[in-house]
N, C-alpha and C positions, 0 to 999 in steps of 0.2 A: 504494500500500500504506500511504503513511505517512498517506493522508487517511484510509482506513478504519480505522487505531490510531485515529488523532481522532476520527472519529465513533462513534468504538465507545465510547471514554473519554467523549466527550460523554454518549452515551446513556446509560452508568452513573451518571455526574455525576446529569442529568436524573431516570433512575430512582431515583434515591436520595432527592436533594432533594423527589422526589414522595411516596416514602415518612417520611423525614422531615417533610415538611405533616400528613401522614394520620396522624400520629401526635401532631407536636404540637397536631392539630385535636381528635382525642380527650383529647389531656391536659387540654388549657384546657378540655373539654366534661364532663371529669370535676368539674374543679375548682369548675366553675359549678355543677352537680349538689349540688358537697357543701358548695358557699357558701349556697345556694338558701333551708333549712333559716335559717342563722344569721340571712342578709338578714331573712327575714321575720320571724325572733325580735326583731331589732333593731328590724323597722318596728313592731311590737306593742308593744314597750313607748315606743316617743318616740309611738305613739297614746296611748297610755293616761298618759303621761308629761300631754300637752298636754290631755288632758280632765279629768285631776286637777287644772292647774292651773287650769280653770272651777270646777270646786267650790270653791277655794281660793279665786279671788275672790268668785263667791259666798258662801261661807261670811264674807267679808273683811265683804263689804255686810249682813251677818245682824248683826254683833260693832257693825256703827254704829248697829244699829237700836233690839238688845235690850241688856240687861246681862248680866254673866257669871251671874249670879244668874236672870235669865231663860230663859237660852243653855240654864244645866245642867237648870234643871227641863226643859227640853223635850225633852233629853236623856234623863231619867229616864224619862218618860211615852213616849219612843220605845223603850228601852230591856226596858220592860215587854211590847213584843211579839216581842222576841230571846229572852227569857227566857223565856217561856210561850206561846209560836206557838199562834196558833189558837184560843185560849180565850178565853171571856167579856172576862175582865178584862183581855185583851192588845189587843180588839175597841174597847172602853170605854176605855182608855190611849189608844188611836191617834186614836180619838175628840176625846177629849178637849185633845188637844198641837194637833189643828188646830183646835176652836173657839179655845183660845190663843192662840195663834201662826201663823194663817194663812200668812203668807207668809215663812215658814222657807225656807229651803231642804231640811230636813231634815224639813219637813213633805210636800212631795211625797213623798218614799221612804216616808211613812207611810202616803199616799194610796195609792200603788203597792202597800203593803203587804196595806193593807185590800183590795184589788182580788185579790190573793194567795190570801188568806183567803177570798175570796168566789168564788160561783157565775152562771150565767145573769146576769139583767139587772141584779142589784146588781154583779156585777164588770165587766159592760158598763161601768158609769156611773162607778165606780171610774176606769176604763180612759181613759172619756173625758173624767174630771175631771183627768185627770194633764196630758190632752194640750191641754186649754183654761186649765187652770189655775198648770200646774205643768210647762211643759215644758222652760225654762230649768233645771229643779233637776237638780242633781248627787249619784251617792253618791261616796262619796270613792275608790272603785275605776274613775270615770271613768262612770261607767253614767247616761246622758243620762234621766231620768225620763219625759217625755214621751215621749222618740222609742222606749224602752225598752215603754210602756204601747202606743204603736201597734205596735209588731209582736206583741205579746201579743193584742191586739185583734183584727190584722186575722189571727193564729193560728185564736183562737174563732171569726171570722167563716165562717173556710173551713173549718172544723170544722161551722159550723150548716148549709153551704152558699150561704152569703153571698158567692158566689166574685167578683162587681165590687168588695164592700168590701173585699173581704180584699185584692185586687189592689190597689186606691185607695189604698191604706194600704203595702203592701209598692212601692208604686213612688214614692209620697211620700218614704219611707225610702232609698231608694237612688240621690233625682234630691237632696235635701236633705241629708241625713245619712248619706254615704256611711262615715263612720268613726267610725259609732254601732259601740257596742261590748256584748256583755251581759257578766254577772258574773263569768265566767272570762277576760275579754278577746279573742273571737273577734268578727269581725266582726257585725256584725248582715245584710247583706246577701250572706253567706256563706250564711246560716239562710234564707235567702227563696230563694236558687235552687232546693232541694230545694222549695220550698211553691208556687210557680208554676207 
């Protein structure tokens, strides 16, 4: 009799402890649930933390090249196409900062710019003048220029039905620059599983 108190106490023991696991398995499964959320906010910004600071040296390497006196007008002439999108003279401005100043850093974002602005084969070229010429540049929100120009690119492509380039270009971006980022800070190779 006294063995079956014991195994009877055991079993309760046992059952209990089984239901305390199953519960502190959903606790901890909650907790992960609603850690989930924060993780990824944190991993977003130490991304976009560490691609600002590319622009940053970038920008470092621009400041030994030009003068401040250089630096602003190129600024000005960039400037000219925030302020008047899309118009002649915001066209003619972006123009003109990269005969200047070709190898800006903040002349890619103008290239990119013009590519914006443009349609069919002129923002083709735009697209792939970013990514031959300009693919190091930075805007200062972390947004890689070139890598930013091919998924805009290889977008149009599977738009025209160019669906090998468009793939070329969306698998370039995710075997290379998996923590290309666009101007809200979402991944870029986030944007290409829906496009594949």
């Amino acid at each position: 009799m006294q063995k079956n108190i014991i195994i009877g106490i055991l079993g309760l023991v046992l059952a209990g402890s089984a239901v305390l696991n199953v519960v502190l398995v959903a606790k901890v499964a909650q907790q992960e649930k609603q850690l989930k959320p924060v993780k990824a906010q944190q991993a977003a910004e130490n991304r976009q933390k560490a691609l600002h600071e590319k622009f940053a040296q970038r920008y470092a390497q621009d400041q030994q090249k030009y003068t401040k006196e250089q630096l602003g007008d190129a600024e000005q002439l960039y400037q000219v196409a925030n302020q008047k999108w899309g118009t002649p003279e915001a066209v003619e401005s972006l123009q003109a900062m990269i005969k200047k100043y070709p190898d800006l850093d903040r002349t890619g974002c103008a290239v990119l710019y013009l590519a914006d602005m443009s349609k069919g084969d002129e923002r083709a070229q735009y697209l792939q003048d970013c990514i031959d010429d300009y693919n190091d540049c930075f805007y200062g929100d972390g947004v890689q220029v070139g890598v930013y120009a091919r998924f805009l690119l290889a977008g149009d492509c599977q738009s025209n039905g160019e669906t090998e380039k468009a793939k070329a270009l969306f698998n370039e971006i995710k075997a290379k620059y998996p923590d290309a980022i666009d101007h809200s800070g979402k991944l870029l190779v986030d944007g290409i599983k829906g496009n594949l």
